[in-house]
N, C-alpha and C positions, 0 to 999 in steps of 0.2 A: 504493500500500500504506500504509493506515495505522501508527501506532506499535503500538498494537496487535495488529497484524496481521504483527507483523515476530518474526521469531527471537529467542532471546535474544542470545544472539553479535551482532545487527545493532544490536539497544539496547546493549548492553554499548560494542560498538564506536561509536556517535555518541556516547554519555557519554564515553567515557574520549577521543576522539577518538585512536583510535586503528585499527590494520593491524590483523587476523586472521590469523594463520598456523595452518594444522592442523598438530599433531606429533603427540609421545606423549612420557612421562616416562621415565626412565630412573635414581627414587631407586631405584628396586625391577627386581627382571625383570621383572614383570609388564606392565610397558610400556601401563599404560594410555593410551587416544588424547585429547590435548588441544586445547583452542586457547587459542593464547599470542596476547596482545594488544601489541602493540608501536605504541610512538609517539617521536619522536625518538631513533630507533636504540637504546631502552631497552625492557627490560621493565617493562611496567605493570600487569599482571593476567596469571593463568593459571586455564582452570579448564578442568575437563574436557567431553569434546566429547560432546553432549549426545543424538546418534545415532547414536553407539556401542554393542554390545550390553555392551561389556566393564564398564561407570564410568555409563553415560548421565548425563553432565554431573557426574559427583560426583568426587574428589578426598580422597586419605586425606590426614592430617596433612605426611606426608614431601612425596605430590608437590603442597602447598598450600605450604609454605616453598622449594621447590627452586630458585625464580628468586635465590636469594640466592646462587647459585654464580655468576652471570653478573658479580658485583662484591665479591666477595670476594676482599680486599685479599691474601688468601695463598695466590692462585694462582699456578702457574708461569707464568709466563712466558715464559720464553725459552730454546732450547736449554742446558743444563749441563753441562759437563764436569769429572768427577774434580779434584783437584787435590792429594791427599792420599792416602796408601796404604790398601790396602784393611785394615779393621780396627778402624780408628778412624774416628770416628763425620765421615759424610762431608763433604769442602769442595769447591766447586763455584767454577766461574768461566763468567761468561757467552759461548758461541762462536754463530758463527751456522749457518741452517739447513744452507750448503755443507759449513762444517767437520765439524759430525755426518754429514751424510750420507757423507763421506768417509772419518771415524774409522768408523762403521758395516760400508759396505764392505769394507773394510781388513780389519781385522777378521772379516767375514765369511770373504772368501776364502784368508787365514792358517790359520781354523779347519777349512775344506774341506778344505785341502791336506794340515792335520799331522795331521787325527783321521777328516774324512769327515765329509759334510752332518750324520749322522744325530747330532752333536757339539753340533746345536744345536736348543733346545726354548722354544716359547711356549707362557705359559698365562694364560689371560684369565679377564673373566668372561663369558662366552655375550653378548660385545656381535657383533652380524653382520658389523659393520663391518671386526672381527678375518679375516674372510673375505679382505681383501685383503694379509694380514699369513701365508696360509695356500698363497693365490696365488705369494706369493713365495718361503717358507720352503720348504712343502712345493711344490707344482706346477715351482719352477725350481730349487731349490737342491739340491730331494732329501733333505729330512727328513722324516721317518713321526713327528714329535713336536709334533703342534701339542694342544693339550689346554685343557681349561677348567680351573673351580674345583671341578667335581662330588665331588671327595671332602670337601669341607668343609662341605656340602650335603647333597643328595637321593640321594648314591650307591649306596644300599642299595635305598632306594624302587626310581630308574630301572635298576637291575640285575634286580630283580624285575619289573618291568613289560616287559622288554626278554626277559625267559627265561621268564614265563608268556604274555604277550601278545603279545610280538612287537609293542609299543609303545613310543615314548622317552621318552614323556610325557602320558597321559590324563587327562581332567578329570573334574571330580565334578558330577551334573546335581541338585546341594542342592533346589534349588529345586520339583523334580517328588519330591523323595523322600519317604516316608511313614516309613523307619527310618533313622538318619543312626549308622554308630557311628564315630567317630573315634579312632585307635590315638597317641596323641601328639602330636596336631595343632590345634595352635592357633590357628586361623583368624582369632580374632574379636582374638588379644593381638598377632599378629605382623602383622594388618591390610597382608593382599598379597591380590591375585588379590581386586577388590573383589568382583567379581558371584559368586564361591564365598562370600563371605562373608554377602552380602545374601541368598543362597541360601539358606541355611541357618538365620535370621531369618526369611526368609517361610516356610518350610518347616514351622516352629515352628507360627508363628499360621496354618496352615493344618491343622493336629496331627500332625505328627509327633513321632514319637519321635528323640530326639537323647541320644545314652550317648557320655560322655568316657571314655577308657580313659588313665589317666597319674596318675604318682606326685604331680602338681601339682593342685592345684585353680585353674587357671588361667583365665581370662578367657572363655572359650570353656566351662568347665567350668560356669561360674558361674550359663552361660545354658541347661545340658544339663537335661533333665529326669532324670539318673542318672549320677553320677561313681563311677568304678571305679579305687579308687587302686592300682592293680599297685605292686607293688617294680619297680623298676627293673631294667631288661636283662632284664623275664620275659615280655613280651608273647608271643616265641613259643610258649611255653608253653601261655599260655590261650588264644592264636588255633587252635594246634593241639587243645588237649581242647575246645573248641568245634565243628571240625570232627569230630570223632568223635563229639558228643551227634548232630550233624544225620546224618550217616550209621546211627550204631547207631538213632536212631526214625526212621530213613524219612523225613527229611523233605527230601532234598535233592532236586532239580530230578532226577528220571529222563530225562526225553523230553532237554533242554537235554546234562544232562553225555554220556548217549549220541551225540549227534549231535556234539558242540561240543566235548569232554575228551578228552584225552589220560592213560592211566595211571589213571584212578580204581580197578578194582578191585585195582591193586598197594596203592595211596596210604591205602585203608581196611586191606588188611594190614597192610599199614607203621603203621597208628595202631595197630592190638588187637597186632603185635609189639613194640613200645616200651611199650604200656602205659600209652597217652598218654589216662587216665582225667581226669574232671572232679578225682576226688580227688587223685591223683597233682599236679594242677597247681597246687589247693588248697595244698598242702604249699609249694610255691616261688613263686608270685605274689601269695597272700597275700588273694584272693577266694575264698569259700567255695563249693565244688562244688553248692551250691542255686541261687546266685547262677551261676554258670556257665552250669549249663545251663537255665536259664527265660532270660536273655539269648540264648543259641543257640538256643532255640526260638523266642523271641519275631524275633529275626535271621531265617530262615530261613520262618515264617508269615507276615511282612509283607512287601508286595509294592507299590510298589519300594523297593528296600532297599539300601544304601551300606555297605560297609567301606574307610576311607581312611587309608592315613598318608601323613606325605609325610618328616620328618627323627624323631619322637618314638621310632621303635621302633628306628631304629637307632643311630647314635654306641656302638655295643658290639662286640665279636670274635663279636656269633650273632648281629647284625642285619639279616644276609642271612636268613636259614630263619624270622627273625621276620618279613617285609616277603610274602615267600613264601606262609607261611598266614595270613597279615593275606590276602591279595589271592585265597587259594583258597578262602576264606568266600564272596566273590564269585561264584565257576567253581562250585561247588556246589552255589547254588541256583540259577543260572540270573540273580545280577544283571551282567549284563555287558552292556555296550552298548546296553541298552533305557533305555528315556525312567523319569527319576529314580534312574538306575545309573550306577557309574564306563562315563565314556564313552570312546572310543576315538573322540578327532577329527581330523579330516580336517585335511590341513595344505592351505594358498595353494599356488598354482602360480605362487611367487618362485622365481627362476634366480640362477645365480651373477651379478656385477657385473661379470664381465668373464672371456673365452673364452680359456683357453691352449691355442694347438694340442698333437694328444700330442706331436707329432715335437719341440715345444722342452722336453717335462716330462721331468724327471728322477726315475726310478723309487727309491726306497728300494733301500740294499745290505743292509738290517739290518730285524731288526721293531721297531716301536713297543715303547718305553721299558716298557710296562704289560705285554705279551704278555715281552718279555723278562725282565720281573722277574718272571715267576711268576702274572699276574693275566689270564689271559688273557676271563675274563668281565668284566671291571672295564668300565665305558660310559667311563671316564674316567682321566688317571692318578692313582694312588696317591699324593698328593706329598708326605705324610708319607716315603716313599721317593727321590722326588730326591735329598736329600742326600750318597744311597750311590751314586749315580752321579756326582756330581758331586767328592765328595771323595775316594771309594774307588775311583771307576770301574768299579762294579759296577752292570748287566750292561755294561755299556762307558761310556766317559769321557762327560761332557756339559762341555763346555765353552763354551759361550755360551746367555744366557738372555735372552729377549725377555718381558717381564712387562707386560701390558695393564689398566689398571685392577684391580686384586687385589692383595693385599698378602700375602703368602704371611709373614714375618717376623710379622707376629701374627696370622696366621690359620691357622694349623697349628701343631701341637704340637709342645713344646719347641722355643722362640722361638731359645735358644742353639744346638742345632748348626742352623738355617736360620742364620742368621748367619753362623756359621763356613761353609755351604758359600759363599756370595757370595766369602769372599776366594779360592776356589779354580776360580773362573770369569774366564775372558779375554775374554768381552763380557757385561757385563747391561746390558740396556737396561732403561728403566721409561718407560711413556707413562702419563703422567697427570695430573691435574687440578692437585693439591694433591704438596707434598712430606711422599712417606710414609715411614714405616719401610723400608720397600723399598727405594724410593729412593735412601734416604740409603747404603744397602749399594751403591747401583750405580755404573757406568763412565761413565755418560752418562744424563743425563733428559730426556726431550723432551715440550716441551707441548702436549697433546692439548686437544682442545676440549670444551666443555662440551656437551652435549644441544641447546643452546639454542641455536649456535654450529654447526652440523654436519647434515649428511642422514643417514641411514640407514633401510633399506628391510627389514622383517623379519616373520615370522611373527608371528602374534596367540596370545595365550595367553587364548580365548574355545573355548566349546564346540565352533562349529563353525570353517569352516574361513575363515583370514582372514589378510588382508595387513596391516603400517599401515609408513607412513609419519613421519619424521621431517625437518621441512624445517628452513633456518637462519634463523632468528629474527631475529640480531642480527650484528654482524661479530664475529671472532673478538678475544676478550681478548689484549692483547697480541700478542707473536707467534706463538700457540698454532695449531695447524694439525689436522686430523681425520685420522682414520688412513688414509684413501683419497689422501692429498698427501701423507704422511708416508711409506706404502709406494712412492710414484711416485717421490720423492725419493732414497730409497736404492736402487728397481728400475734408475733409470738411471744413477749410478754402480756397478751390478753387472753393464750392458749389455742392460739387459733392459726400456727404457725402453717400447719398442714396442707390449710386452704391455699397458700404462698409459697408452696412449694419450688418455684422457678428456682435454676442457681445462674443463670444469662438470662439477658432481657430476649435473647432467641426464641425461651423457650415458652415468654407465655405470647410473644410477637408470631410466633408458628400457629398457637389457639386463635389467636383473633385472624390471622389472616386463612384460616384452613379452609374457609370461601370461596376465596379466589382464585382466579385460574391460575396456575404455576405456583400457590400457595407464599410463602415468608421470602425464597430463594427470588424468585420474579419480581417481585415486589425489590428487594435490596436493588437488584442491580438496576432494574427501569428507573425507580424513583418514585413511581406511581403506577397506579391500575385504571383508565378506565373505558366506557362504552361511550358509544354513540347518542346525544340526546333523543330521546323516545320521545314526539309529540301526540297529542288529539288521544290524551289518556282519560278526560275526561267521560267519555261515557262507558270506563270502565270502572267505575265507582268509586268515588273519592272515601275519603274518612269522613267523614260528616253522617250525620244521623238520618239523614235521606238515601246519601251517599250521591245527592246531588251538590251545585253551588246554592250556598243557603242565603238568597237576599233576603229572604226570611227565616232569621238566624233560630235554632229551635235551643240551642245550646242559650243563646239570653233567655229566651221565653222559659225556660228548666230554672234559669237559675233568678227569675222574677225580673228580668229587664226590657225593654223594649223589643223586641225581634227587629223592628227596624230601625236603620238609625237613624237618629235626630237630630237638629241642631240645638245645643245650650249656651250660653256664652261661659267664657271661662271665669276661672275665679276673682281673679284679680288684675283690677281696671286702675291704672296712673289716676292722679287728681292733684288737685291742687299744691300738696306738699309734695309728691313725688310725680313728678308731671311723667315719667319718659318712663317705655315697655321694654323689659328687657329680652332678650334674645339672645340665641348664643349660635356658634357656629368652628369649626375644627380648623387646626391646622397639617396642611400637608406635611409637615415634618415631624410631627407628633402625633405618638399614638398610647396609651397604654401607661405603664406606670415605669420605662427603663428609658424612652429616650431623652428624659429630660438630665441624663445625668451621661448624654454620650458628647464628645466636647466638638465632634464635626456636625452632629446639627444642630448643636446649641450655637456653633458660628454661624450657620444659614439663618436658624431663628432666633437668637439668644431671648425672646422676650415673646410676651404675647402682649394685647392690645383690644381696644374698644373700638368698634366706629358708628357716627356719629354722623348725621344728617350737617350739611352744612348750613340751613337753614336754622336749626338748633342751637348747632353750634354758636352762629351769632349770637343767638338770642339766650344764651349762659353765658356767653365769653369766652369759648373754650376755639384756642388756636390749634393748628395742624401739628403733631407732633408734640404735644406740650403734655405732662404730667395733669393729670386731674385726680378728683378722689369721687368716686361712686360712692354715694351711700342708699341703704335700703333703709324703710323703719328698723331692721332688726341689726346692720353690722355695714360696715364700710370698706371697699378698697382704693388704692391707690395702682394707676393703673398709666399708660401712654395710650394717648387719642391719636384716631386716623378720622380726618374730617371728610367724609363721602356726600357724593351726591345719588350715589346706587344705596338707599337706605328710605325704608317709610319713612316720614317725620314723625317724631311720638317715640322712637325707637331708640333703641341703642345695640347695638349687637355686639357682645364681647367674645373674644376668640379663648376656645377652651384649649388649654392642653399646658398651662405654667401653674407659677404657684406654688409647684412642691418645690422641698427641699426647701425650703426655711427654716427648716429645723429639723430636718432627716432626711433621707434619699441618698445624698453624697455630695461631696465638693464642687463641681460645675455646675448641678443645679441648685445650687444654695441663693436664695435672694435674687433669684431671676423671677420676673414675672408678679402676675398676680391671679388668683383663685377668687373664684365669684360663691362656690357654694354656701359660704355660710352666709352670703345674701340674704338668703332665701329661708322663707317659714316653711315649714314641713304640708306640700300640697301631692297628695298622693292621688292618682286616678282611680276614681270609684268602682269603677269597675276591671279592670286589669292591674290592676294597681303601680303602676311608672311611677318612677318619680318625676317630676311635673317643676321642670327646671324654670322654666318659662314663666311660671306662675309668681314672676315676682316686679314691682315700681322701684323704683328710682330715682335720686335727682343727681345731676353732675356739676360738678365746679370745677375752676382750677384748682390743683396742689398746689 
């Protein structure tokens, strides 16, 4: 074989003289598949794996800087234990892996005894790995409380998708579409899920229509051929009098909704009862009823045709019934599951990592934490609500918390009582990379490994259906361990070592992949597993209690809420003392809770920032670039303004992803930026229960 004639990966690797490992990243969920080049037990390149359908060989900014976690000087290290009362800001002393597993233990079984399993709850972020952290909790211990980060997220979206489709998570086919409308969704500024993004680029220069829907003129907006600046918290408003233009002219899919729909001819009562007029919605979202409906007809004639959000429409107390008729624009005309429609894909045939007989699982005495509090449609818990079980004991006591990469102390609203609950917990644990905010609230820290450092076997988040792997690159930093030897560790001092039998991560990576074709061995060397996207699966019966699309959702009508959606207005409206709406919005170089402490995108972004209508702007005094202080009734920041003119007036939209590391995280991100959570009063959605970031007034001055 010529040089020529050789891959890139194969030149790559005799230049660098270097190993090929196939993995995947892990700045973002999107988990795109990589190969990491490795030489002298170092990272030396990464770039992405170049026959993949997800990245083919491309890499966003995040996971182009990511190898700087493998030697970042302010990783944990080594198991830590408390050494100071809960309250005060935490001190640690070095123990090793026995000792924690033992204070763990202990601990556990104390909390079994005096409260009951269901006393203790993990919440992660959707890493798979958490799978054996799930194994333990729930399958042997008997708690119904293992949960991700979903309400700080996608929780309104995946509520919506889950009560009309009867899906956890569908993708959007950008690429084949000819009308793209996006409800809040920034694709191209928050730079995840690349191949949706490249999608929607080619989609452009093939001519599509692409219409931004959001109070932002955002990055995404920039590149739309029509931005539609709604006021905030009113999408469902104009998704609903949209739905009503395409019904009252006939233009909605007959053949498709008869076969395919559940409730349509209730759901067009339901719009001429409400009175859910194009003008009507004119009045509260601030687009003009001409404009309304030439978009809903131009939506509705073009074929194939996209309505998407994924976090913009909700952060609000009505971002449910907003997510709802964002997604029954779809069911309407007939775009669902066909090629250049949100798609409903097919997941890998990956198995759990490892087989608990029933006879040793211990069944829940209690329902899950979410069903208990009143959220029984929620896909995820509420955790703007922990606090009330944990400090008040309401619906029952939580007393030990296992927290997996996530930082709930700034990542959820009002940063002070999540703090105060930490001192009224008898185990917090925290696995993680870095010393977070969390952390420092907790009883013990144990070091988790990095991406780069660990296996992990998980779905693809690609149209069709697909597997990828993550292999270990390099040996583990310090004495950092992967959560699959971190759960064996404390399974066998809780006696349950048997279950965790693996002595390589081979051997339980062979269990989960024994689905797949060519099994653990195919999977290594490709990188990944997958098929062809499978369209027009809908009329082979969704998950839904029809097992059709439910615009008349039966899952609300069960749990006593509308079956259709409504519009409400949200909770909290500016006035007088706080004239301006807050909003929030991501940046591309930040994601998660590691890159604020990686020192090549802290130079791209060293800071985050506000902006600010310039019409406002006069009228506070607030110049281009100048220091101001946001305050809320409840807490204040200090922050750097960008004076826009892409911004509703009334608004402000601050960009998320700084703030930490003020006092934990590590050295580069120390005193950069600023955090808007503790802004905010604690506003949870009623019904799915999100946290409801949006839900907070403001006024701005100069600093």
């Amino acid at each position: 074989m010529t040089y020529q004639e050789k891959k890139l990966s194969q030149r790559i690797a005799e230049i660098k003289k270097a190993e090929v490992v196939k993995s995947f990243c892990y700045s973002c969920p999107w988990n795109c598949p990589t190969e990491v080049y490795v030489r002298d037990g170092k990272v030396v390149y990464v770039k992405g794996n170049e026959d993949a359908p997800n990245n083919i060989g491309t890499r966003c900014s995040k996971g182009m800087a990511s190898w700087w976690i493998t030697q970042d000087p302010d990783r944990v290290k080594y198991p830590m234990l408390r050494t100071n009362p809960k309250g005060e800001r935490g001190e640690f002393k070095r123990i090793s892996w026995d000792e924690a597993f033992d204070f763990i233990a202990g601990k556990l079984k104390d909390i079994a005894k005096k409260y009951g399993p269901e006393a203790v709850a993990l919440t992660c972020h959707h890493d798979p790995n958490t799978q054996f952290y799930r194994h333990l909790l729930s399958d042997l211990y008997g708690s119904p409380n293992m949960y991700a980060h979903t309400s700080g997220c996608e929780q309104d979206r995946r509520s919506a998708c889950l009560t009309i489709f009867g899906h956890v998570f569908p993708m959007h086919d950008f690429a084949n579409s000819k009308y793209i409308m996006l409800w809040g969704m920034n694709m191209l500024g928050a730079n995840q899920g690349l191949f949706e993004s490249r999608g929607i680029l080619e989609a452009k220069k093939n001519g599509a229509k692409v219409v931004v829907i959001d109070p932002s003129f955002t990055e995404t907006a920039q590149k739309a051929d029509e931005w539609l600046p709604v006021q905030p918290g009113t999408d469902g408003a104009l998704a609903l009098a949209m739905c009503k233009v395409i019904i009252d002219d006939n233009l909605y899919d007959r053949e498709f909704v008869a076969a395919h729909c559940e409730g349509f001819d209730g759901f067009r009562d339901h719009l001429n009862d409400k009175g859910y007029t194009p003008e009507w919605a004119a009045e509260i979202c601030g687009i003009d009823a001409d404009t309304i409906r030439r978009i809903a007809r131009e939506f509705a004639t073009t074929k194939p045709a996209i309505s998407a959000i994924f976090k913009g429409s909700g952060y609000y107390t009505n971002g449910h019934d907003a997510g709802r008729a964002c997604y029954i624009l779809d069911a309407l005309t007939g775009q669902v599951d066909g090629v250049g429609n949100l798609h409903l894909k097919d997941w890998a045939p990956v198995g759990n990592p490892v087989d608990i007989p029933d006879d040793a699982k211990t069944a829940p005495k209690k329902d899950p934490l979410h069903v208990a509090m009143g959220y029984p449609l929620a896909p995820d818990l509420p955790n703007s609500r922990l606090p009330e079980a944990v400090i008040d004991g309401k619906p029952y006591p939580v007393k030990g918390l296992f927290v997996h990469s996530t930082n709930p102390v700034m990542s959820d609203p009002d940063r002070d009582r999540v703090m105060e609950m930490f001192k009224h917990l008898e185990l917090a644990v925290a696995c993680e990379v870095l010393m977070s905010e969390t952390a420092l609230e907790c009883d013990i820290v144990l070091p988790e490994t990095s991406f780069y450092e660990m296996a992990e076997v998980r779905q693809g988040l690609w149209l069709g259906a697909e597997a990828i792997i993550c292999q270990p690159a390099i040996d583990p930093v310090g004495e950092s361990k992967p959560p699959y030897e971190i759960v064996q560790g404390i399974a066998k001092k809780m006696g349950w070592g048997k279950h965790f039998a693996y002595k390589t991560w081979e051997d339980w990576a062979a269990t989960a992949t024994a689905g797949l074709p060519g099994g653990l061995e195919a999977l290594k060397e490709k990188g990944f597993w997958s098929a062809p996207p499978e369209y027009n699966k809908v009329g082979k019966g969704l998950e839904t209690k029809t097992g059709k699309i439910e615009i008349y959702s039966h899952a609300y009508a069960d749990a006593g809420h509308n079956p259709y959606p409504e519009y409400v207005e949200r909770s909290v409206h500016p006035d007088d003392e706080y004239p301006l709406q807050v909003t929030h919005s991501k940046l591309s170089m930040h994601c998660n809770i590691v890159t604020q402490n990686n020192p090549m995108l802290m130079e791209i972004c060293p800071e985050n920032w506000v902006e600010i209508n310039s019409a406002d702007a006069l009228k506070y005094g607030i110049r281009d670039d100048q220091m101001v202080v946001i305050e809320s009734p409840k807490d204040n920041i200090t922050i750097r303004a960008k004076v826009v003119e892409g911004l509703v007036p009334g608004c402000v939209s601050i960009r998320h992803g700084h703030g930490f590391g003020h006092w934990a995280m590590g050295s580069v991100a120390k005193g950069k930026g600023a955090h808007s959570n503790n802004l905010m009063e604690i506003h949870t959605n009623p019904v799915t229960g999100a946290n409801c970031y949006n839900e907070c007034k403001v006024r701005v001055r100069p600093a």
